[in-house]
C-alpha positions, 0 to 999 in steps of 0.5 A, spaced: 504 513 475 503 504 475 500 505 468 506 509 466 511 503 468 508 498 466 507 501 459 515 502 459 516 495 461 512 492 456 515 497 450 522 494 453 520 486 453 515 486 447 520 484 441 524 479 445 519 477 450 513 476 448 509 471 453 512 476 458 507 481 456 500 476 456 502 475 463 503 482 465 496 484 461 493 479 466 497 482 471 495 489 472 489 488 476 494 486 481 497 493 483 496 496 489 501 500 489 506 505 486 511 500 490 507 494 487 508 496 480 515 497 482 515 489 484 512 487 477 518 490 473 523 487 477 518 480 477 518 481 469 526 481 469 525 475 473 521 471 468 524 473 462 531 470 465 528 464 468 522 463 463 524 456 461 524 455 469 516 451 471 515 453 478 517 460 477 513 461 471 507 456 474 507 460 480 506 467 475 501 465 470 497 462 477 498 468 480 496 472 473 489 468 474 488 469 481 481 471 483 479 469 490 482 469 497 483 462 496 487 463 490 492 467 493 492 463 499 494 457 495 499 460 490 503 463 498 502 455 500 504 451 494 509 457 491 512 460 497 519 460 494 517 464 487 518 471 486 510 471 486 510 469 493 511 476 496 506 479 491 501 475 493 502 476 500 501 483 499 494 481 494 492 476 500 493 481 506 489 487 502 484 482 500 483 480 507 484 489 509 478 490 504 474 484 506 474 487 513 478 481 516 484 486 520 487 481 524 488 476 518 490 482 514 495 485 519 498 477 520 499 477 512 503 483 513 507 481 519 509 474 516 511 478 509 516 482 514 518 476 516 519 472 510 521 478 505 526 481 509 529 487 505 524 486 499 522 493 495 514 492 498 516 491 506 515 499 506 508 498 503 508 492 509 509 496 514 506 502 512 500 497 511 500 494 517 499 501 521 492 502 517 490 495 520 491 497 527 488 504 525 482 499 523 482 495 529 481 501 533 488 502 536 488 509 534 494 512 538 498 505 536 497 505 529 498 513 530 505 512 533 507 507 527 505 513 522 509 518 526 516 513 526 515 512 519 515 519 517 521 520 521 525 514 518 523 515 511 523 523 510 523 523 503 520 516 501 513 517 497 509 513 502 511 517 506 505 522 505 501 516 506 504 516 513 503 523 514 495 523 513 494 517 517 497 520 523 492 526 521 487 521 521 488 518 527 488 525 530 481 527 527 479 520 530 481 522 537 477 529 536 484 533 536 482 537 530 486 543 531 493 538 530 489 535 525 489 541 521 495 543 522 498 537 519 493 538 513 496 546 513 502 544 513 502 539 507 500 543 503 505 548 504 510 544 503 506 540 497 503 545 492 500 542 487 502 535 489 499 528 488 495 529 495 494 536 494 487 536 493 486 530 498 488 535 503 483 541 502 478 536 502 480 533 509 482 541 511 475 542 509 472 537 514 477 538 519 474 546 519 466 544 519 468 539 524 472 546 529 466 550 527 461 544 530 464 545 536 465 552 538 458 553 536 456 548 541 453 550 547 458 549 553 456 542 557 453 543 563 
């Protein structure tokens, strides 16, 4: 789906904006998510009207170019004003998430909120920060989250993220058959849908899991 946008948008810019594709080519390792990619058009936008505007375009090219944790964090310092500050953000808060570095990234996420209130990706912030407490170890915290933004955002897309997140947070906790029935109930209501299979996958551990546990001796 990312490819399928950005491949619109380049079709869209090519003729009349030709340094806004060379920054979008080098860009695309940055996505993280359907709502990024959203993001990056609306940046494209931005830089094609503002493309003779220096700090804005520094900002872009140096968030194109970015390779390490520092670099972004140089980029949310020095270019905190710019339209990449919000997606560097995000790239810095999943930087540190997949470094296993939780508190830095749920911080990231909760200054993202902070300072970008309104953005496009303060669902994905959101969400985000829910799988940070998850990984810290908050399990009924994190599944508490998950559950408030299945029901405020009952139609959103991330809202199948939310919906396996708190079946995550249930297994975690050995409450299978609750578990079970949210990966049941999915594919019901999702047949054939992006998650589909991700859901068998995880009905079939969930079901090994059920089977472990009756075959087991009773405790004395």
């Amino acid at each position: 789906m990312e490819e399928n946008k950005l491949d619109a948008l380049k079709n869209e810019f090519h003729k009349e904006y030709p340094e806004f594709i060379a920054f979008l080519s080098s860009y695309g390792r940055h996505i993280l998510t359907v709502a990024l990619a959203v993001a990056v058009v609306t940046l494209g936008v931005k830089l094609a009207a503002n493309r003779k505007t220096s700090s804005v375009t520094n900002a872009a090219v140096a968030f194109a170019q970015a390779q390490t944790i520092e670099d972004l964090d140089e980029i949310v310092r020095r270019h905190g004003s710019t339209p990449s500050a919000p997606l560097a953000y995000m790239a810095l808060a999943k930087a540190h998430f997949d470094s296993g570095n939780y508190d830095m990234a749920l911080g990231k996420y909760m200054e993202f909120k902070s300072k970008f209130p309104g953005h496009p990706l303060g669902l994905s912030a959101e969400l985000n920060r829910f799988a940070c407490l998850e990984a810290r170890g908050q399990i009924q915290e994190a599944q508490m989250g998950y559950e408030e933004f299945m029901k405020s955002h009952p139609e959103h897309y991330l809202t199948a993220e939310a919906t396996f997140g708190k079946a995550r947070c249930l297994e975690k906790q050995g409450m299978w058959e609750q578990a079970r029935t949210i990966y049941e109930d999915y594919m019901v209501a999702n047949p054939g849908g992006a998650w589909f299979a991700r859901a068998e996958e995880a009905l079939d551990v969930v079901d090994r899991e059920l089977e472990a546990g009756s075959a087991a001796p009773p405790a004395e």
